[in-house]
Kinemage of the C-alpha trace (Angstrom):
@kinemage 1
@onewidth
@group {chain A} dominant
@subgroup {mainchain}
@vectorlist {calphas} color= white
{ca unk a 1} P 77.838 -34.512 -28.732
{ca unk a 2} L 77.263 -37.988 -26.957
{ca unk a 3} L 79.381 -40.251 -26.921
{ca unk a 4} L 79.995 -43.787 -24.363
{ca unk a 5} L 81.747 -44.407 -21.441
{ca unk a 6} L 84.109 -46.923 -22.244
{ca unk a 7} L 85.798 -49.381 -19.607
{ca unk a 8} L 89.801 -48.574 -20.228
{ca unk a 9} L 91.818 -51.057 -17.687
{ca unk a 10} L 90.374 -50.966 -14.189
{ca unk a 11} L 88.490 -47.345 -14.659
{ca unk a 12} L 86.172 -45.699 -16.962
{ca unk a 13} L 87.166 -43.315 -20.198
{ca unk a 14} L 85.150 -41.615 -22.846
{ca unk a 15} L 86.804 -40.545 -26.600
{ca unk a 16} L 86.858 -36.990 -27.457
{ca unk a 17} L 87.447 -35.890 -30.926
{ca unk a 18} L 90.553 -34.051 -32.560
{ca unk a 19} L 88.188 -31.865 -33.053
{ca unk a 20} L 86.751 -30.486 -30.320
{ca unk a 21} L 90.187 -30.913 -28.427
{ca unk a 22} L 91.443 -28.578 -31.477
{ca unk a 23} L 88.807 -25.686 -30.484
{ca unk a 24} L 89.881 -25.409 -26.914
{ca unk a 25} L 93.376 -25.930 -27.738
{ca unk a 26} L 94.135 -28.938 -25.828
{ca unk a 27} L 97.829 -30.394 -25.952
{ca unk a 28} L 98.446 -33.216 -24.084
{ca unk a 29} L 97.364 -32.172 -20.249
{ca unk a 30} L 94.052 -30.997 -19.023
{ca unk a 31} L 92.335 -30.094 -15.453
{ca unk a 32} L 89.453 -31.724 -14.805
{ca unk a 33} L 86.678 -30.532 -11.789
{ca unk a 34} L 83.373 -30.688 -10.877
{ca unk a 35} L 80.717 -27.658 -11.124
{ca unk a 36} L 77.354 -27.459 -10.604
{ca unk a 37} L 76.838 -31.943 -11.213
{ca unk a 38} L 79.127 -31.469 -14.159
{ca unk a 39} L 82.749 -32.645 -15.184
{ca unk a 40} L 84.239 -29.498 -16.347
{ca unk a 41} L 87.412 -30.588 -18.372
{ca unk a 42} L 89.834 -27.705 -19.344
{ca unk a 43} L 92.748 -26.967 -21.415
{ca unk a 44} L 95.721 -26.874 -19.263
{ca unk a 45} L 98.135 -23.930 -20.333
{ca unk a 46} L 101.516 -23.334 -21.095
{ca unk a 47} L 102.027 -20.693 -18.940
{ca unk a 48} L 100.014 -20.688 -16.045
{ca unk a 49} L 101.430 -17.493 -14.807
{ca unk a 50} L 100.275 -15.958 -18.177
{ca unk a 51} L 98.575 -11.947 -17.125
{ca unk a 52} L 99.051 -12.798 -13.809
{ca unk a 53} L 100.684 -8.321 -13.730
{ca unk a 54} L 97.736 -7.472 -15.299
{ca unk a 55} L 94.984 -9.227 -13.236
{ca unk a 56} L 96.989 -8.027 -10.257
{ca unk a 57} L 96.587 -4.360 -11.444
{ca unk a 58} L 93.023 -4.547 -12.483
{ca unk a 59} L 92.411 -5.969 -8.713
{ca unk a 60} L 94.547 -3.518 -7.544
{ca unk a 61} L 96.626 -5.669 -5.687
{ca unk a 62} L 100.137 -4.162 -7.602
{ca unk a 63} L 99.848 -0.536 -7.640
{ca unk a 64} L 103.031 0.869 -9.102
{ca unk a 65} L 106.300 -0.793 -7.101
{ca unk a 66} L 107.224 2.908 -6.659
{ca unk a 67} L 106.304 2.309 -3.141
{ca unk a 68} L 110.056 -0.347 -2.899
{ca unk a 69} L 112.145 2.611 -4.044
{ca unk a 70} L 111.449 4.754 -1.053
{ca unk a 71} L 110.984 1.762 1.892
{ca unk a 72} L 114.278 2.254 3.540
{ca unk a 73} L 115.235 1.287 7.236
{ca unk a 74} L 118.017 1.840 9.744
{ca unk a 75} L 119.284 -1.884 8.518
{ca unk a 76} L 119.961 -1.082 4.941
{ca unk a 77} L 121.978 2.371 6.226
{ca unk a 78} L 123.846 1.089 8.525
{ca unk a 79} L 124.580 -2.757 8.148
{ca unk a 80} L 123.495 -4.462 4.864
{ca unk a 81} L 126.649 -4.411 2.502
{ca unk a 82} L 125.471 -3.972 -0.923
């Protein structure tokens, strides 16, 4: 699609169709970045945190948190009131 820069107050702006913002599910934010010479402009999401347990376990950076239950010190024995 082309479409013209337009100037919008003291910068630059282009219109993007209900369309296309429909496809990538666009609400009312988005991140914008540069790769490779081009402006990259992407959906921003609702919840950023969204699969973060299961990215972590397919990088293997959270095993199972069995390894908490059985990390115990002299601290927690003798002085920590639970």
């Amino acid at each position: 699609m082309k479409t013209k820069v337009r100037k919008i107050g003291n910068s630059l702006g282009i219109i993007i169709s209900q369309k296309i913002l429909d496809q990538v599910a666009v609400k009312e934010e988005v991140n914008l970045f540069i790769k490779d010479s081009k402006i990259i402009i992407e959906a921003v999401k609702e919840n950023p945190r969204e699969n973060w347990e299961e990215l972590l376990l397919k990088a293997g950076s959270l095993k199972d948190n069995v390894f908490l239950e059985d990390f115990e010190n002299d601290f927690d024995k003798s002085e920590w009131t639970w």
